[in-house]
C-alpha positions as CSV (number, residue, x, y, z in Angstrom):
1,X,22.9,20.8,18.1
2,X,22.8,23.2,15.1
3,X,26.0,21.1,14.0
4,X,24.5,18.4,14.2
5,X,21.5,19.4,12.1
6,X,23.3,20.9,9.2
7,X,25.4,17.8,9.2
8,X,22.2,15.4,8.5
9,X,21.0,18.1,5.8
10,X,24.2,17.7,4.3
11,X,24.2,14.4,4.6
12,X,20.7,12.7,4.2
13,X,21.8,9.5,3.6
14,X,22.3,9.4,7.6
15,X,18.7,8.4,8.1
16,X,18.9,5.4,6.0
17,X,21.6,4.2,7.3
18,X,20.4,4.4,11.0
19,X,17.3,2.7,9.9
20,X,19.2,-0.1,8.0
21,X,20.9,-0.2,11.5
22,X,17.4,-0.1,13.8
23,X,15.7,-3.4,11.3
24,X,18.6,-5.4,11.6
25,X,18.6,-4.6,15.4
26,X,14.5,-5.5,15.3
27,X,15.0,-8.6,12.6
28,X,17.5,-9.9,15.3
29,X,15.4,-9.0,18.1
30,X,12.6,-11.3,16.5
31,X,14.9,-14.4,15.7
32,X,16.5,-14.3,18.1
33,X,20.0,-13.5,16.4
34,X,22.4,-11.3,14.3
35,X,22.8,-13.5,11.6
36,X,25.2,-11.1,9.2
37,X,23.4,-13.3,6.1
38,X,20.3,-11.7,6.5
39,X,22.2,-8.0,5.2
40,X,23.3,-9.5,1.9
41,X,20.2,-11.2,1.2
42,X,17.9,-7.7,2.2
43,X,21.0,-6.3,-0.2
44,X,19.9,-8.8,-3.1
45,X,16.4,-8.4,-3.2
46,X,17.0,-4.8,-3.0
47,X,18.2,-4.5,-6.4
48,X,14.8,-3.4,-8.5
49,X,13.5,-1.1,-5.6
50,X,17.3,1.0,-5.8
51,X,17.2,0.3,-9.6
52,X,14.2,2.1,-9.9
53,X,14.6,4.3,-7.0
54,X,17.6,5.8,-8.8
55,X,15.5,6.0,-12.0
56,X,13.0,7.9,-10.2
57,X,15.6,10.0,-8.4
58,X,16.9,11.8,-11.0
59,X,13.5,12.6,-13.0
60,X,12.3,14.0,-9.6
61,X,15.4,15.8,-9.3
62,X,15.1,17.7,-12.6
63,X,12.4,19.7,-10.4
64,X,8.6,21.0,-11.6
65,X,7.1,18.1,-9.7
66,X,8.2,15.8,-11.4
67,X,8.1,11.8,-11.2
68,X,8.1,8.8,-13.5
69,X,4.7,6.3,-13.3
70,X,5.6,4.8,-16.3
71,X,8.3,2.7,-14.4
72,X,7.2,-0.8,-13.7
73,X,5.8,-0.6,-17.5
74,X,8.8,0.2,-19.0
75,X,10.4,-2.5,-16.9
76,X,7.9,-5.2,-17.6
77,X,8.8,-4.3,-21.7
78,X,12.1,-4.0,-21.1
79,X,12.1,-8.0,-19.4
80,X,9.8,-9.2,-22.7
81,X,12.1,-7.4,-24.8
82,X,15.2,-9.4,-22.8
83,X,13.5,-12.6,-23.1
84,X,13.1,-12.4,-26.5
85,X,16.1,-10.9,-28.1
86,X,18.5,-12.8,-26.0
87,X,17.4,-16.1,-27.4
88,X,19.0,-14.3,-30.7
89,X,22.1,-12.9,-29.0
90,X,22.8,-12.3,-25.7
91,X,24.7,-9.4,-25.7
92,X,22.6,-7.6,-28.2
93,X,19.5,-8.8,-26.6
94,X,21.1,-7.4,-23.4
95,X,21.4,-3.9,-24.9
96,X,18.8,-3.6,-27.3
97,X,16.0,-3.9,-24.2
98,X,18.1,-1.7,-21.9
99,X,17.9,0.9,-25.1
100,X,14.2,0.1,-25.5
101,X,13.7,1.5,-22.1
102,X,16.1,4.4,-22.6
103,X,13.6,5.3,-25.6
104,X,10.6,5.0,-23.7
105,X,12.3,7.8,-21.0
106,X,12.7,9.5,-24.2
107,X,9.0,9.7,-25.2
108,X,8.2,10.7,-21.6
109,X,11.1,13.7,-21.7
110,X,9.8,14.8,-25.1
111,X,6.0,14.8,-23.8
112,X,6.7,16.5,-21.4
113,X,8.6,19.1,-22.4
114,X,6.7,20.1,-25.6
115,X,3.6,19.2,-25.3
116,X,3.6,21.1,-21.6
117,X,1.7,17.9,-20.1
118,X,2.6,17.3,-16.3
119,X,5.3,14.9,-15.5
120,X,2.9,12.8,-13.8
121,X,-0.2,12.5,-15.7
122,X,2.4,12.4,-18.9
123,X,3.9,8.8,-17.4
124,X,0.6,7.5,-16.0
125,X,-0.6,8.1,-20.0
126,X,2.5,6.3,-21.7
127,X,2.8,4.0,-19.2
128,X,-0.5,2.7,-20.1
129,X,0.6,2.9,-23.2
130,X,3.5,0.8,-23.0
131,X,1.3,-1.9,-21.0
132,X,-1.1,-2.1,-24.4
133,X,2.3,-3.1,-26.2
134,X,3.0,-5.7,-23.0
135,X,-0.5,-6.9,-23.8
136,X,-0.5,-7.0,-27.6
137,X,2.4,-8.5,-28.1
138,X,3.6,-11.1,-25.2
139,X,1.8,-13.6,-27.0
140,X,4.5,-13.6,-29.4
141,X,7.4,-12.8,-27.6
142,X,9.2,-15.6,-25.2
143,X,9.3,-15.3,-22.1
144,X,12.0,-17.3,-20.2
145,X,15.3,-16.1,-19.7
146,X,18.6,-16.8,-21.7
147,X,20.2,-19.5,-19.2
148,X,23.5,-18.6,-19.2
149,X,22.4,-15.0,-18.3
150,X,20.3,-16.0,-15.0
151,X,23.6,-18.0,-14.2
152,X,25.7,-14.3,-14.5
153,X,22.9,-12.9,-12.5
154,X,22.2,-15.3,-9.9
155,X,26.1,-15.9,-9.1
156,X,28.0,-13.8,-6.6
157,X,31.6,-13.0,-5.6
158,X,31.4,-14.3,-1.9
159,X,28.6,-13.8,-0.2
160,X,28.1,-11.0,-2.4
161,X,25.7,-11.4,-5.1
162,X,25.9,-10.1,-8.7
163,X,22.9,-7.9,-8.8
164,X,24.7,-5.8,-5.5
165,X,27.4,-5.6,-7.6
166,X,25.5,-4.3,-10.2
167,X,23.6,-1.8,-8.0
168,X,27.2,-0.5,-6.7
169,X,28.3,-0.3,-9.8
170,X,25.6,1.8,-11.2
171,X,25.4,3.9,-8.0
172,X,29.4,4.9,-8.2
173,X,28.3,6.0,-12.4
174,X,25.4,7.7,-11.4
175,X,27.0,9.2,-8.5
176,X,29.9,10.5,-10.5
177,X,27.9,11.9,-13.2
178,X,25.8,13.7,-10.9
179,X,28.1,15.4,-8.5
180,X,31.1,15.7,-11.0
181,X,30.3,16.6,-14.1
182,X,28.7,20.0,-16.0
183,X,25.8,18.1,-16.5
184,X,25.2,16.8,-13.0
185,X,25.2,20.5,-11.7
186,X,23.0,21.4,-14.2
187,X,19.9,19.0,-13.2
188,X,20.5,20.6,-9.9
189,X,20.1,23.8,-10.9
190,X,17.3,23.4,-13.0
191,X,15.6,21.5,-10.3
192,X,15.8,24.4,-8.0
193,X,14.2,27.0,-10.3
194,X,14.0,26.1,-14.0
195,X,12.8,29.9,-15.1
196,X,16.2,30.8,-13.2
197,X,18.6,28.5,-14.6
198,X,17.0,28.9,-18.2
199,X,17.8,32.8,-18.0
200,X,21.7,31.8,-16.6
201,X,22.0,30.3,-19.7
202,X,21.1,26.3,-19.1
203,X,19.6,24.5,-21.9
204,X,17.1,23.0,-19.7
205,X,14.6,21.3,-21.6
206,X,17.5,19.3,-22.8
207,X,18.7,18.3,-19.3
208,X,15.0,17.3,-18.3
209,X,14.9,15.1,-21.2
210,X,18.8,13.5,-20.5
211,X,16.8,12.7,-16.8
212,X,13.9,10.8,-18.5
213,X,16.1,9.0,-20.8
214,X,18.6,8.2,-17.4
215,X,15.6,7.0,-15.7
216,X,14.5,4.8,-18.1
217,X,18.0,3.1,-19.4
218,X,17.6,2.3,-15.7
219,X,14.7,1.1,-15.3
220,X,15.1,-1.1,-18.2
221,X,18.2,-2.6,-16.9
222,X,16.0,-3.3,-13.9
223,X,13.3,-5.3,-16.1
224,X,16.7,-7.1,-17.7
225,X,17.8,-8.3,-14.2
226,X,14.2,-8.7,-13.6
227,X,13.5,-11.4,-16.1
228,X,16.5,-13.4,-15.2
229,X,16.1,-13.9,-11.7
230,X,12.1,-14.3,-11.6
231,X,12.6,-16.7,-14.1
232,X,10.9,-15.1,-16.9
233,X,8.5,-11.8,-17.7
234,X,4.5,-11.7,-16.8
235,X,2.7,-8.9,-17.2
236,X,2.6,-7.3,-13.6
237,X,6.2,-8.1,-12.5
238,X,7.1,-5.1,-11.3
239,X,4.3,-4.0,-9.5
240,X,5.1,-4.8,-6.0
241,X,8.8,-2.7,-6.6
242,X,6.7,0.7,-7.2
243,X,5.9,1.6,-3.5
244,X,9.1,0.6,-2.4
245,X,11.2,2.8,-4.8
246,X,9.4,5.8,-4.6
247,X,10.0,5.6,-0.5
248,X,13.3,4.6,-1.0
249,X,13.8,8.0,-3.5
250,X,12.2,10.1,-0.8
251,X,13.6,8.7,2.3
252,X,17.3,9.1,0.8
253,X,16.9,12.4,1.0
254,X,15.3,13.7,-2.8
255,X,13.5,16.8,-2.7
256,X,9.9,16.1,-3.3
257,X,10.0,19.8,-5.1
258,X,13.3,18.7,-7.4
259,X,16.8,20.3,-6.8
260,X,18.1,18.1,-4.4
261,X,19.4,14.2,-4.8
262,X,21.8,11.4,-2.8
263,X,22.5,8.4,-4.4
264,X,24.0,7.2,-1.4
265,X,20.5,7.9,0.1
266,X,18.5,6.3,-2.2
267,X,21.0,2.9,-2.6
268,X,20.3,2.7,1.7
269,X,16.8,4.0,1.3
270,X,16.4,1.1,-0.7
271,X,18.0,-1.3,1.4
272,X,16.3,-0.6,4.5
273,X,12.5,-0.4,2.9
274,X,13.9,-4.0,2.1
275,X,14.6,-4.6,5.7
276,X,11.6,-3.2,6.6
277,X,9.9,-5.7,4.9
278,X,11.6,-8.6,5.8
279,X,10.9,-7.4,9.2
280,X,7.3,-7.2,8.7
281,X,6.8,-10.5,6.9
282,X,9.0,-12.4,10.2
283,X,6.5,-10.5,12.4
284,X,3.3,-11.6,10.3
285,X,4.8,-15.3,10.4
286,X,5.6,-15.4,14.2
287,X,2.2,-12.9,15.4
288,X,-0.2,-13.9,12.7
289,X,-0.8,-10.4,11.9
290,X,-3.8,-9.7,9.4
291,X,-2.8,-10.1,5.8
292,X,-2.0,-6.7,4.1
293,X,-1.0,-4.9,7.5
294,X,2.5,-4.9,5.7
295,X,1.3,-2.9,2.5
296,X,-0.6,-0.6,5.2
297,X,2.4,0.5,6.6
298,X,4.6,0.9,4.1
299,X,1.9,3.3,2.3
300,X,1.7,4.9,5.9
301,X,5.5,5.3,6.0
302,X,5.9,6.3,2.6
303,X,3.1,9.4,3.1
304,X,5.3,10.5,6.4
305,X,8.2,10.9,4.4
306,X,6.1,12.9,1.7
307,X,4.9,14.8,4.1
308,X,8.1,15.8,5.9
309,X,10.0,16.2,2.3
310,X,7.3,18.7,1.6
311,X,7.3,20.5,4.9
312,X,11.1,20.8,4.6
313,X,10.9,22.4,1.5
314,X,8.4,24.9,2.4
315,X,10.8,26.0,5.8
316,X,13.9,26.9,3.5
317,X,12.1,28.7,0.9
318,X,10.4,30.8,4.2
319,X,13.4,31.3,5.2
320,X,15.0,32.7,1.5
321,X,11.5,34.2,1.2
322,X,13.9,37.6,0.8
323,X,16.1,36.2,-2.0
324,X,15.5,37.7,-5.7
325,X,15.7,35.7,-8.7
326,X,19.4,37.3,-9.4
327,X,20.7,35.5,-6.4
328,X,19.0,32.2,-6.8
329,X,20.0,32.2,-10.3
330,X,23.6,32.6,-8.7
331,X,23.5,29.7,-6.0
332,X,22.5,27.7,-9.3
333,X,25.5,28.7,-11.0
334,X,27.5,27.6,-8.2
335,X,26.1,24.0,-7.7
């Protein structure tokens, strides 16, 4: 048993996976079949919810409570900003908006850090901001996409589509920056005790910034992909992504309280809050459920996994309750 227990704390992407595994089970259960389609079309539409999921992973990860509101903002710009600029040049179009949302990450890093405002109420601010921007000025921006872009987007190798790919892609980059590089042990330590890793020598106001500007390259590539597939940017695209992100960062296994991070977790997490859906939405259809009963659990589901990310938390620093800041400041130097 305790093996078993320290191998799912090692390895929280387990949970996902089992509960990709259960919805499929339940989605078939419902139709009546195992149709393998239904896996790469929940894998499709669960680009923008492990987009943003990842974006929101690695700001939480950088620790002090942090998390990113500002996202579906930043990706709603970042879409306008793709629209527009593509119909100039597609490649630089393609950049320029993915750099736009790097910037905005920026702003929120920089906020943050210097002006000592809370993660939180520092993103709910600018992302208000960047919605008067959205407002003032997508009546003289386009809004439909370059064509031969949603073509790229829309395709697939296979039954695999291009936005998966994309998701793999930026998972494997993501994942290698995080668990193999200087910096990627770095977030990790600052997430665990920023007073700690400070004094061991880690720049760490810089390496909270690097995560805002991470999270928003990301989640401006998501409003890029966004645009293209929806068929252009509105105003509150990416609304109906937020809830599903922030479960999927959690369920994967990131530590509400920073420090800890799988982007294995958070690509499944994604994927199965996905499924989750599409199971709720066959069961609406075939029991006539009442409308918003989906929303209702998914917000229910969402504050369970808050609830036992926090309650974790709180057991292994009860358990360390003994350990002086020399030692933590030394299981941050060996991350």
């Amino acid at each position: 048993m305790k093996r078993m227990v320290d191998f799912v704390q090692k390895h929280p992407a387990v949970w996902p996976v089992l509960g990709c595994l259960i919805f499929l089970a339940m989605i078939g259960g419902l139709t009546g079949s195992l149709d393998p389609t239904v896996l790469f079309t929940a894998a499709r539409l669960a680009t923008f919810a492990a987009l943003l999921g990842l974006a929101q992973m690695i700001v939480v990860t950088s620790g002090d409570g942090a998390i990113d509101l500002s996202q579906v903002y930043v990706l709603t710009l970042c879409a306008y900003a793709s629209t527009t600029l593509m119909d100039v040049n597609p490649i630089l179009g393609f950049v320029v908006a993915v750099l736009i949302g790097g910037l905005a990450g920026l702003v929120n890093g920089l906020v943050n850090i210097y002006l000592r405002i809370p993660a939180m109420v520092t993103t709910l601010a600018t992302g208000y901001l960047y919605f008067t921007v959205i407002l003032i000025g997508s009546s003289h921006m386009k809004v439909l996409p370059h064509p031969e872009f949603v073509n790229l987007i829309t395709g697939g190798v296979g039954p695999i589509s291009t936005q998966t790919i994309v998701v793999i892609g930026v998972a494997l980059l993501l994942a290698l920056v995080l668990y193999r590089t200087p910096y990627g042990k770095q977030l990790h330590a600052v997430g665990q005790n920023r007073n700690a890793a400070y004094l061991a020598g880690i720049p760490t106001n810089r390496v909270v910034i690097v995560a805002f500007v991470v999270g928003g390259l990301l989640s401006g590539l998501a409003g890029v992909i966004a645009a293209a597939v929806m068929g252009g940017a509105f105003q509150d695209m990416g609304m109906s992504y937020f809830l599903p992100s922030v479960a999927a960062t959690f369920v994967g296994g990131t530590a509400a309280s920073g420090g800890r991070s799988s982007v294995l977790g958070v690509a499944f997490g994604a994927l199965m809050m996905t499924l989750m859906s599409s199971f709720l939405n066959t069961a609406e259809s075939m029991f006539d459920l009442v409308s918003g009963i989906k929303q209702l659990i998914m917000g229910a589901f969402l504050v369970s996994i808050l609830f036992v990310s926090v309650a974790g938390v709180k057991r292994r620093r009860s358990q360390a309750g003994s350990a002086t800041t020399p030692a933590v400041m030394a299981s941050n130097e060996g991350l």
